[in-house]
N, C-alpha and C positions, 0 to 999 in steps of 0.2 A: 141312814142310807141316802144318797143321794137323790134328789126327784129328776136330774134329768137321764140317769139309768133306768126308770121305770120307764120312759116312754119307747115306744118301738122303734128299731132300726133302721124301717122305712118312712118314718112319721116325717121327718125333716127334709126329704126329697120328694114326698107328695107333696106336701104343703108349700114348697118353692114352684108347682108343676098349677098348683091353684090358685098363687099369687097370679103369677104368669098372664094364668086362663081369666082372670077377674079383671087383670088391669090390660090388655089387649081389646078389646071392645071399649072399653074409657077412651085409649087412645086413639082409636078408629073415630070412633062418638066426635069427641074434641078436636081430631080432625078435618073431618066433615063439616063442622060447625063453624070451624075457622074459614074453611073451604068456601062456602056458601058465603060469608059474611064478608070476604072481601071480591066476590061474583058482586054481590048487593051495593058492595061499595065503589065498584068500578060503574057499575049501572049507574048510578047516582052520579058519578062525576060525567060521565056519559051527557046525562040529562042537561043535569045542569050546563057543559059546556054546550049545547045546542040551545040549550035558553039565550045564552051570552051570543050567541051566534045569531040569533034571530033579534037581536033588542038591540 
């Protein structure tokens, strides 16, 4: 018999509903991270062109 006739008929449409739910907060996450990191990086060019300005 076949093993993927044993599993339930709803098992392959939750499991795409839990992928989903797992990897949305990842991309929130790695969003924000990004988000932040080019805030930091704009700060920083910021800075430094007022150093160039003042020297």
């Amino acid at each position: 018999m076949n093993s993927k006739s044993q599993t339930p008929r709803w098992y392959s449409s939750n499991l795409r509903w839990y992928v989903l739910l797992a990897t949305v907060p990842v991309v929130l996450a790695v969003g924000a991270a990004l988000f932040a990191g080019y805030r930091e990086w704009r700060a920083a060019q910021a800075i430094r062109a007022q150093y160039a300005h003042w020297a």
